[in-house]
C-alpha positions, -999 to 999 in steps of 0.1 A, spaced: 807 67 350 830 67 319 831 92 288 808 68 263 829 48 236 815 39 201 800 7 199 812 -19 174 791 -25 145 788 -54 123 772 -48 86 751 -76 73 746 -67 36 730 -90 8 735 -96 -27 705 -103 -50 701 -140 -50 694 -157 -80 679 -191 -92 708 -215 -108 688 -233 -128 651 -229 -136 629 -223 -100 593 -238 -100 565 -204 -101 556 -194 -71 524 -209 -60 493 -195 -38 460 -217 -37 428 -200 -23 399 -181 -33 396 -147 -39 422 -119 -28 409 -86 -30 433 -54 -45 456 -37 -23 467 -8 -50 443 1 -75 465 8 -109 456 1 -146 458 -36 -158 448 -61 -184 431 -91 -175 425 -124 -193 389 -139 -186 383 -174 -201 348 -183 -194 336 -219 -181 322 -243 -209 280 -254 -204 254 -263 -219 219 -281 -230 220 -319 -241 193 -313 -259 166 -337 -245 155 -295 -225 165 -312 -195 182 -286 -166 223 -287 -166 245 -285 -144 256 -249 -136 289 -235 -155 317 -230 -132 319 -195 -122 350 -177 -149 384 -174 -130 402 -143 -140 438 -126 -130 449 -89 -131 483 -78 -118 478 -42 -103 509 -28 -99 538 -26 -114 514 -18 -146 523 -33 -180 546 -5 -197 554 11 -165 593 25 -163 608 41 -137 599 15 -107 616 13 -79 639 -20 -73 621 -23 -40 593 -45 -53 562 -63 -45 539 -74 -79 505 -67 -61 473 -86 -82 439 -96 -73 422 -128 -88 381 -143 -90 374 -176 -89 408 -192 -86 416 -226 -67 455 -221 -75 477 -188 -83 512 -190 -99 539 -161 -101 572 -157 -123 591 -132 -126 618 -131 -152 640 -107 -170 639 -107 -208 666 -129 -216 649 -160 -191 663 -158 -160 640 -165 -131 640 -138 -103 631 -165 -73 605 -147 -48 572 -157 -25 538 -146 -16 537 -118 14 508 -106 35 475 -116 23 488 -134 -5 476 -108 -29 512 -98 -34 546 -113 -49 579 -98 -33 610 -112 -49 638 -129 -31 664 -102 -32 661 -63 -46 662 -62 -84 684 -45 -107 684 -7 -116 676 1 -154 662 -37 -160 636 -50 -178 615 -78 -163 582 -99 -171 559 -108 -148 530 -134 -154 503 -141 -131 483 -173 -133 450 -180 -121 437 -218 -120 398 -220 -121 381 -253 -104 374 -264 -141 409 -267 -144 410 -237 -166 438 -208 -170 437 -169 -168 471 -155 -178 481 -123 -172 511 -101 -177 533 -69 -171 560 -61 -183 582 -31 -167 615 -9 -162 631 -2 -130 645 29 -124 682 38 -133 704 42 -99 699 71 -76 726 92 -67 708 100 -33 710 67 -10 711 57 27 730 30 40 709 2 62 733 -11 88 728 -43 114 741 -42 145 746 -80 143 761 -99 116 753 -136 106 757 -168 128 764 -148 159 752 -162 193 733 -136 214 716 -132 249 680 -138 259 673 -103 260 690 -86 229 668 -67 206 676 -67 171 694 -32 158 691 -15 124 703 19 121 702 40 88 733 59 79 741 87 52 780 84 35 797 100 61 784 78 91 764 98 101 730 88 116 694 98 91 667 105 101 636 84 79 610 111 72 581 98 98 554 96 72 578 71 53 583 48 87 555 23 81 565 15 47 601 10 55 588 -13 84 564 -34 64 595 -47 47 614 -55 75 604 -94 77 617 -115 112 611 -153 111 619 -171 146 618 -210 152 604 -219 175 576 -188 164 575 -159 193 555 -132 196 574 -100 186 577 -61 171 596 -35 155 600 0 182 612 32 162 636 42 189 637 73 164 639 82 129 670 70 124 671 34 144 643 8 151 647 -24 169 628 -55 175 621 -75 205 601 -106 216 570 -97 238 586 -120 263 632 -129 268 638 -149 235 636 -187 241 669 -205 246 682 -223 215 660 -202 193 671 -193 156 662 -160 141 660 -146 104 651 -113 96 656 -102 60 649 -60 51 641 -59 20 649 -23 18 675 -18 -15 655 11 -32 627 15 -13 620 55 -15 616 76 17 612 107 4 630 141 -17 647 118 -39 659 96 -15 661 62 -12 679 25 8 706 15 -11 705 -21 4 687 -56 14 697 -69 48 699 -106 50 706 -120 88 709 -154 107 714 -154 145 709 -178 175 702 -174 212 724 -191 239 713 -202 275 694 -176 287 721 -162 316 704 -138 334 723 -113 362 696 -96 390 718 -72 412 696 -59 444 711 -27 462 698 -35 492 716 -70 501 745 -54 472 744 -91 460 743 -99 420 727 -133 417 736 -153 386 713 -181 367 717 -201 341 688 -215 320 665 -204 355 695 -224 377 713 -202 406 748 -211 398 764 -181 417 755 -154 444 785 -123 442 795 -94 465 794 -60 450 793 -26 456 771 -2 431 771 37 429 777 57 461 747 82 474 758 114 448 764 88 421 736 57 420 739 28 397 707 32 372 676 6 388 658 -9 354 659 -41 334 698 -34 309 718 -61 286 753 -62 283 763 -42 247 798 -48 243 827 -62 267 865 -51 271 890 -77 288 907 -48 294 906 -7 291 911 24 307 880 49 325 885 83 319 859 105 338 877 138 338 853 152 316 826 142 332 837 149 370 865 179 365 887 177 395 875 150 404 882 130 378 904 105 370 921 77 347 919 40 356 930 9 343 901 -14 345 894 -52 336 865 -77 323 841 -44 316 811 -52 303 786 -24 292 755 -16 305 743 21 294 758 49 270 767 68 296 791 48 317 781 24 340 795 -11 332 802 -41 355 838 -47 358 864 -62 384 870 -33 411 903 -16 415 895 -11 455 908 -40 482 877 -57 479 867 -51 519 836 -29 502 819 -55 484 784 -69 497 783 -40 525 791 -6 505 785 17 476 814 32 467 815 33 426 805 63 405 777 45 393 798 8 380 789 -28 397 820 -38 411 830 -72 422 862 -86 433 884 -96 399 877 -135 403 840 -134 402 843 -113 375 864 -130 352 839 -160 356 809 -136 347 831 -123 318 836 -157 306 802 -170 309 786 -143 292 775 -133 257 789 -106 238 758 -94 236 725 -90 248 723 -108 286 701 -92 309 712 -73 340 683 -67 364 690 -40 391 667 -31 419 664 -6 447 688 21 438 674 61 439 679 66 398 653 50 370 669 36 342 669 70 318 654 53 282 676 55 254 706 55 278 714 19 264 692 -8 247 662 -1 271 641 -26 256 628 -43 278 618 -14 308 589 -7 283 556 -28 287 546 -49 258 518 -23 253 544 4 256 565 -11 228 540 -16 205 529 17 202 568 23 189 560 4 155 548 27 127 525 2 118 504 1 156 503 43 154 494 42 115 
């Protein structure tokens, strides 16, 4: 096994998108949505219109009054955080309509979110802006409640954490590649999100996937999450996922500093199974065997890791150094078409050997071997990221963390990683 390299990041970062011209209000229609924060508000209640003919014959009944209150951000309120949702509750309404709009006009685009008994804008609004919101509530009669707010978001913090994406947009992945955010302070450095703070960072952190599939954030911990299908992605699907994150607080002063905005698709599924015992990697493509390769895992004192991996990153070429890790042992090796399976070393690459061990003996410290043919095919013909490599029968379990581990959790398993499930 190799002394671990960093892994290449991509950062997906978005702006706040505005409306060019003059976007329709957002519109719900429904019943009755019930409160989700209770704060001060004012509410408009125009009453349905009855009455007598005067002949003291019965009348029809009035239709019930329709009324709108936005809860939170409260009218006057200052100081709110440009990670917003307008949250409101309305009775008796066939039809509810949102705008949001900052003094001088200008539309802030945005949609309805959970329940539908909350607003959240298209992109994070500005720091130290002013903006009106107006709630609308239709009644069956076809009258109107109007209600509004209008409100100050805070100035700009000087304490922020950067939200990173692995991926970046229109990249192609593999079947099995979990989406990766990570949270960094200025320096790089990995932070940790206060655990308390978890579920509301994640109920902000939106994934759309057509066709739709089952799926979940997993805090792999404080300071990264990912998500993952309950099953491999569908071939050909496309994915958006949109964290709207840009000053959301998390605690002492703290807050994200940014939206994430992200559009990826997944390839033919390609999928690798290596068994030890018949040291034979078996490729398919889209569930078709189109190859069966010779290799050689990790000898007795060194095994390859047995557990469901995907490839993280590929090198046509580089160089092994295992000094550190092996002392006298050690050595430095030029080595071609590596593709990464685990933190800690073990890759698939074209062996440096004669090729006579491959199919009947374990000779690596740990690698997959095959001879440099076969694996310039496989380097070819896979993703960059995010295929699944299946190995079976060796004496180590895959270690978790040691890699994107996904998918050696159960579906019951991973979902007790989302802040949400454990909340």
């Amino acid at each position: 096994m190799t002394t671990p390299r960093h892994l290449s990041r991509s950062l997906s970062l978005s702006s706040h998108p505005r409306s060019t011209g003059s976007p329709a209000p957002s519109r719900r229609r429904g019943g009755r949505w019930w409160p989700v924060v209770l704060t001060t508000a004012i509410a408009l209640v125009l009453a349905g219109c009855g009455g007598g003919d005067g002949s003291g014959a019965a009348s029809n009944p009035p239709e019930p009054s329709v009324s709108a209150v936005i809860l939170n951000p409260a009218d006057a309120s200052t100081d709110v955080p440009t990670a917003l949702d307008i949250q409101f509750t309305t009775e008796n309404a066939v039809e509810t309509l949102v705008t949001l709009e900052e003094l001088d006009g200008d539309l802030i685009d945005g949609d309805f979110v959970g329940d539908g008994s909350a607003w959240r804008p298209i992109g994070q609004l500005e720091y130290g802006t002013t903006y009106i919101a107006t709630l609308t509530a239709v009644g069956a009669d076809g009258q109107n409640a109007i209600t509004t707010s209008t409100f100050t978001t805070m100035p700009e913090p000087d304490q922020t954490v950067q939200v990173y994406s692995f991926l970046g947009p229109n990249q192609e992945i593999g079947v099995g590649m979990p989406l990766r955010i990570e949270f960094h302070d200025d320096l790089g450095n990995l932070w940790e999100i206060p655990e308390e703070y978890r579920a509301a960072v994640e109920q902000r952190m939106m994934v759309s996937t057509e066709p739709h599939q089952e799926g979940t954030w997993h805090w792999v911990s404080g300071a990264e999450v990912h998500y993952r299908p309950r099953e491999f992605w569908e071939p050909g699907t496309q994915i958006h996922y949109r964290l709207a994150t840009g000053g959301l607080p998390i605690g002492d002063g703290w807050f994200l500093r940014n939206d994430i905005n992200v559009n990826v698709a997944v390839g033919p599924e390609i999928l690798m199974e290596v068994d030890n015992n018949t040291r034979q990697m078996t490729v398919r493509v889209d569930g078709e065997v189109v190859r069966s390769i010779p290799v050689s895992l990790g000898r007795e004192d060194w095994p390859s890791s047995s557990g469901t991996f995907v490839i993280m990153e590929k090198f046509r070429e580089t160089v092994f150094d295992t000094r550190q890790e092996m002392g006298a042992d050690g050595y430095v090796v030029d080595i071609e078409y590596a593709m990464r399976l685990t933190y800690r070393g073990e890759f698939i690459h074209a062996t440096v050997r004669s090729g006579e061990e491959l199919g009947l003996e374990n000779v690596t410290h740990g690698c997959i071997n095959m001879s440099r043919d076969n694996a310039e095919w496989l380097f070819e013909l896979t993703h960059a990221w995010g295929d699944p490599v299946i190995v079976t029968g060796t004496s180590r379990p895959a270690e978790p963390g040691n890699g994107w581990t996904d998918w050696n959790l159960s579906w019951e398993e991973y979902l007790q990683g989302s802040a949400l499930t454990r909340g």
